[in-house]
C-alpha positions, -999 to 999 in steps of 0.1 A, spaced: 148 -164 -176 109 -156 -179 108 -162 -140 138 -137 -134 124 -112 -164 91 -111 -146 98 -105 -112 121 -79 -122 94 -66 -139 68 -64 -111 96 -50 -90 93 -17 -105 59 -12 -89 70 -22 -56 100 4 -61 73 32 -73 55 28 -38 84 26 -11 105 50 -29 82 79 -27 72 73 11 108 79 18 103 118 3 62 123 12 80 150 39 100 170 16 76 169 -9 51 183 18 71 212 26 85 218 -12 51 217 -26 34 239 7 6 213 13 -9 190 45 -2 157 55 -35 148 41 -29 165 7 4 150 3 -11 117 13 -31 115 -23 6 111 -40 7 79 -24 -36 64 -20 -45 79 -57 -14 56 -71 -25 23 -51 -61 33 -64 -56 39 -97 -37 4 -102 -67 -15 -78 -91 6 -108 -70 -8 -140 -60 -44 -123 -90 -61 -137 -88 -48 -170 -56 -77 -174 -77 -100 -182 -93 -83 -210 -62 -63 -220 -42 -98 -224 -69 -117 -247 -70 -85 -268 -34 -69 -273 -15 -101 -261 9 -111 -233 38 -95 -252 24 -63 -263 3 -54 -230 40 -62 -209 58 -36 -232 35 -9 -236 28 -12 -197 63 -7 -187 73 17 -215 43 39 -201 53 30 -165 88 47 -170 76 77 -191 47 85 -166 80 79 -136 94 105 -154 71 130 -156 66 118 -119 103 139 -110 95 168 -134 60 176 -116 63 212 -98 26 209 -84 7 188 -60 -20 187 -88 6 174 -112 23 152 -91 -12 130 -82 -21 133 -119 15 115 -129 12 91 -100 -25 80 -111 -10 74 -149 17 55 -129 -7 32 -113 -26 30 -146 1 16 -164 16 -5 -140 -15 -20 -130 -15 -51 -154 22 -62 -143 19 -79 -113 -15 -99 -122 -3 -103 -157 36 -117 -144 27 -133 -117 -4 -155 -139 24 -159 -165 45 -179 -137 19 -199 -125 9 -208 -161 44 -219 -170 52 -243 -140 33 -272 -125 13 -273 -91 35 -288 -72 62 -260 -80 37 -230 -72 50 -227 -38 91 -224 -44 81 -204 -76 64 -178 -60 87 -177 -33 112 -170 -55 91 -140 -72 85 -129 -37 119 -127 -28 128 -106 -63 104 -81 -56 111 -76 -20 143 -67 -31 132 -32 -42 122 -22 -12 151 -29 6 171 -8 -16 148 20 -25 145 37 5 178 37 15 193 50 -21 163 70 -21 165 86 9 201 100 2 190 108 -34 164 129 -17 183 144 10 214 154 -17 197 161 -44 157 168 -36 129 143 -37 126 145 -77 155 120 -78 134 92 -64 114 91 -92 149 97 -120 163 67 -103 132 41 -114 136 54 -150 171 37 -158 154 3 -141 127 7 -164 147 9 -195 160 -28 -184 134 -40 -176 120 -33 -208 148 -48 -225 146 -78 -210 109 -81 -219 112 -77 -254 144 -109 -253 118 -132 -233 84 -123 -233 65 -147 -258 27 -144 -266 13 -177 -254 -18 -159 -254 -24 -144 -284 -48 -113 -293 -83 -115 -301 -114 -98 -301 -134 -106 -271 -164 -82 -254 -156 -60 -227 -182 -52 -202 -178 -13 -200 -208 -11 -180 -199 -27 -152 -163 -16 -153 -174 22 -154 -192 18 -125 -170 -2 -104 -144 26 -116 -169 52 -103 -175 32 -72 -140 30 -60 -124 62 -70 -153 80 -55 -148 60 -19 -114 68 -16 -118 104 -21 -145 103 3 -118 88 26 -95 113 15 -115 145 18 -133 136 49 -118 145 81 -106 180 60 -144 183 50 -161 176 82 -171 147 69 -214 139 68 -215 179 74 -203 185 41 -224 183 7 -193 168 -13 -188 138 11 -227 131 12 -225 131 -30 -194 110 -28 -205 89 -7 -240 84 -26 -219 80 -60 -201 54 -47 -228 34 -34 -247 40 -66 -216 30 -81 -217 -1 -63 -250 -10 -63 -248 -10 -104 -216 -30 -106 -234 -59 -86 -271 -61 -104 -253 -53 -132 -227 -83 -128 -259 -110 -118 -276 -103 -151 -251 -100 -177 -240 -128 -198 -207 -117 -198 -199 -95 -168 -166 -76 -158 -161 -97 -134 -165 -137 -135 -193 -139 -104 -183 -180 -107 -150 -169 -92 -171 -166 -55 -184 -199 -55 -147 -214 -46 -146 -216 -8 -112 -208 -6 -109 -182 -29 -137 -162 -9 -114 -170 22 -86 -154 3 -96 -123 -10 -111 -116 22 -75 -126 40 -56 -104 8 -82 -76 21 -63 -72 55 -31 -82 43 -33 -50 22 -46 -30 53 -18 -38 69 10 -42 43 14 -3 35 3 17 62 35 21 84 56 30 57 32 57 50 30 71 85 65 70 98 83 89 71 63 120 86 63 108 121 104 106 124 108 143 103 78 164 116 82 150 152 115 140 158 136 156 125 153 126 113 172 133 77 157 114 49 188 93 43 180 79 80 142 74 71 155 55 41 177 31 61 147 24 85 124 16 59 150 -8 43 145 -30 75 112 -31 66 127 -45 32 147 -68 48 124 -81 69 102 -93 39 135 -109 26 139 -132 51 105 -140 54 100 -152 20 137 -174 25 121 -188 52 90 -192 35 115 -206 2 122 -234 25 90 -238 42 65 -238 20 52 -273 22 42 -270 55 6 -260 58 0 -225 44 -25 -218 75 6 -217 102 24 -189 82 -7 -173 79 -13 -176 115 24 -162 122 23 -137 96 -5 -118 107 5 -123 143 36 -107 134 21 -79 121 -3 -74 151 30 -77 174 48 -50 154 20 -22 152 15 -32 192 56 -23 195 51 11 174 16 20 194 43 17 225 60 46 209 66 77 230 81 115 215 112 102 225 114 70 204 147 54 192 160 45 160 165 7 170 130 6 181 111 20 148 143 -4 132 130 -32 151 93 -25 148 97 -19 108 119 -53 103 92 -75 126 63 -62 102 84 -72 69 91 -103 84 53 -110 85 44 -95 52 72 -121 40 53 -149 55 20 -138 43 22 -135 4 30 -169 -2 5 -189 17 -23 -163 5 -16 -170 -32 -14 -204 -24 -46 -205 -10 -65 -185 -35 -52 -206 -64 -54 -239 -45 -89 -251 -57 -95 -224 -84 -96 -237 -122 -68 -231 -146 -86 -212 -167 -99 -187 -139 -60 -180 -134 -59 -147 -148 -95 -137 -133 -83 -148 -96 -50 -128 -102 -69 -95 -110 -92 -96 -84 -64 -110 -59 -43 -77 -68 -73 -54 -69 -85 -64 -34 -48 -62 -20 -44 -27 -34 -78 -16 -27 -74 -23 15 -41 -4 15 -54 23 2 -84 21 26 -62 19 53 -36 47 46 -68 71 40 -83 60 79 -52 61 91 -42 97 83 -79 106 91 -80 90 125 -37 107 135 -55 142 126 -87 138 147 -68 123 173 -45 153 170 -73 178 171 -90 162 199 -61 157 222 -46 194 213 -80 209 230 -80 182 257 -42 193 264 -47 228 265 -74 227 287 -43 221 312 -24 249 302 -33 277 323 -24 301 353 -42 282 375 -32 248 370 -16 235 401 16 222 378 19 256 365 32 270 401 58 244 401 92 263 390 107 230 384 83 219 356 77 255 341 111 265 337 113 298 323 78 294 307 52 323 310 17 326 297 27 365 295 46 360 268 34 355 231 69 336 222 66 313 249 28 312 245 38 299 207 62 278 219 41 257 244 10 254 215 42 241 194 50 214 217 13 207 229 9 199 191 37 179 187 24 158 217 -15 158 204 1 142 173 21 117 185 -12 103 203 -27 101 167 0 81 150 0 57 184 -40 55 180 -31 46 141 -4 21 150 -34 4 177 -56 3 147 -30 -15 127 -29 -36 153 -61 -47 158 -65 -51 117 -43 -79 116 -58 -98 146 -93 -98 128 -75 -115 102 -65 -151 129 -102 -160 133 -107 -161 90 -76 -186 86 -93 -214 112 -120 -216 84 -93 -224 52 -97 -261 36 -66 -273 20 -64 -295 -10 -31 -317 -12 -18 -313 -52 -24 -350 -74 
């Protein structure tokens, strides 16, 4: 019952992220913003939970298992809420940040709960299991989402989590015991604030940039020197502390370096799509949301047969499904960067399911291999940082992906139009003009319409290449992973 509690539990935050992809197009339009603005609903959430993920640890010795799982997802749902009755952009991102907030401590907290309660040599069926659970809100989020959105408006994404929330809660309270129980322990504010300051102030350098001109304006150049500051503090900082934020001990485990650095590009790689094809399949080729939301259930079902295989599998070496899932990923964003303005549903289907099937065989043999040689006691450490890192590369990711679709936009749409005059060759050629005329302002509007639609399609295939190539830097890294066999 703690097992099926839990992974209900962590569920939610998987169903907070998939479930407002589905909408980030009608919210675009409803709230009058850019694909970058509308972006920040979905990169300020993932940041705010990588910013809060290491304060588990602390949180846990202080408040308690019990407390810190109640209060979390009572101020998970409220802040969901709020999420649905936000009528601004500014409101939206501020509700989506208090989401991440309070969410933040469920996954590490849960899923160092689990391992806690069952012995080694059950890790890998265990956290298959949890897997499995939580993959299960993505398959049916977007779907019941996306009609939510499309009948009754994209607030209804977020109304639909509250109910789950309520349950979830419930359940808690019936099963949750304090195994750890509060105490007063010293936090290292120092080297939190500035690992907060660090990060926050990266990803809206990530964010801003491509709008801003990046170097050429003053606000990236101070973001980008606050957040190196910021970084720079957090690491002397950490060496010469007695008790730093962040247990530095943690890095001398082989494997656990190997991990984190392998849970870096699974991130990258984990979120991305569903962030770019919601707008890709309404902007370019005006697919209803109820049809995004079926797409991005393969996705979802693609993770759910992964971790069944993975169920089944797991005591095989975790290095071959780490192999297979990230060349499974590298397949899929090859398949989407084939893409043309003319895709198919079967083929972003296809592409979507192949890249949950990876992500299925990838979170398994990761946690496997982080926890593999790291002491008991660094459990809840490892899990923080394991869960920061993850959510910290997606967001990364999303942010360069956007910003490299829009430049490659802009740079093709001025290559493109350089072809679009009177004395291009093609333009005497009846058959491929048609009716066109550069005399004419409407048709003049209506070729800059379709040149644009075309520039942009080359930025999300760039994006999709980029994907690509992310999870093939990732094969290399796995050679190098030293497994020990449980006593």
């Amino acid at each position: 019952m703690i097992l099926f509690t839990l992974t209900t539990t962590v569920a939610l935050y998987a169903l907070s992220v998939t479930i407002a992809n589905v909408s980030l197009p009608q919210m675009q339009g409803a709230l009058s913003v850019t694909q970058d603005q509308i972006a920040l609903v979905v990169t300020f959430n993932i940041v705010a939970t990588a910013v809060a993920t290491p304060l588990t640890g602390w949180l846990t010795a202080r408040f308690g298992q019990r407390r810190l799982v109640l209060f979390s997802v009572a101020a998970f749902t409220t802040a969901t809420l709020m999420c649905g009755l936000s009528r601004s952009l500014e409101m939206l991102v501020f509700f989506r940040v208090a989401q991440g907030l309070f969410g933040a401590p469920l996954a590490p907290l849960s899923q160092a709960i689990v391992l806690a309660v069952y012995p080694q040599d059950k890790h890998g069926t265990v956290t298959s299991i949890f897997g499995m659970g939580v993959v299960l809100g993505p398959i049916i989020a977007p779907t019941l989402g996306g009609y939510l959105s499309e009948e009754y408006g994209w607030p209804w994404v977020f109304y639909m989590i509250v109910p789950f929330g309520v349950a979830s809660l419930m359940g808690c309270w019936v099963y949750v015991i304090d195994s750890v129980r509060g105490a007063r322990v010293r936090f290292d504010w120092t080297g939190f604030i500035a690992l907060s300051i660090a990060i926050a102030c990266f990803q809206l350098m990530l964010d801003r940039g491509e709008r801003n001109g990046w170097l050429e304006s003053t606000e990236i150049v101070l973001l980008i020197c606050a957040a190196a500051l910021g970084i720079y503090l957090f690491v002397v900082h950490t060496f010469t502390t007695d008790r730093p934020f962040l247990n530095p001990h943690l890095f001398l485990d082989r494997n656990f370096v190997l991990g984190i650095t392998l849970t870096l590009l699974f991130g990258m790689v984990s979120f991305t799509p569903m962030t770019l094809l919601p707008t890709l399949l309404q902007n370019l080729r005006g697919y209803p949301d109820s049809l995004i939301g079926l797409i991005l259930g393969a996705r979802g079902a693609g993770s759910l047969l992964g971790f069944g295989i993975l169920f089944f599998g797991n005591r095989y070496d975790p290095r071959i499904w780490l192999t297979a899932g990230f060349a499974l990923q590298a397949i899929a964003g090859w398949q989407m960067a084939q893409f043309d303005i003319n895709l198919t549903t079967w083929g972003v289907a296809s592409a979507s399911f192949l890249q949950g099937v990876g992500t299925g065989f990838l979170w398994v043999p990761l946690t496997l291999v982080i926890f593999n040689t790291l002491p008991r006691e660094l459990f809840p450490e490892g899990s923080s940082i394991f869960h920061l890192v993850r959510n910290l590369g997606s967001s990364i990711h999303i942010s360069l992906s956007v910003a490299l679709v829009l430049h490659s936009a802009k740079i093709n749409y001025a290559h493109l139009t350089e072809a679009v005059t009177p004395f291009t060759e093609a333009w005497r050629v009846p058959a491929l003009i048609g009716a066109l005329s550069t005399a004419s302002e409407q048709h003049l509007a209506l070729i800059s319409a379709e040149i644009q639609r075309q520039a942009l399609m080359i930025g999300y295939i760039n994006a999709f290449y980029f994907h690509s190539l992310t999870a093939l830097a990732a094969l290399p890294l796995i050679m190098l992973v030293r497994i020990r066999k449980p006593d």
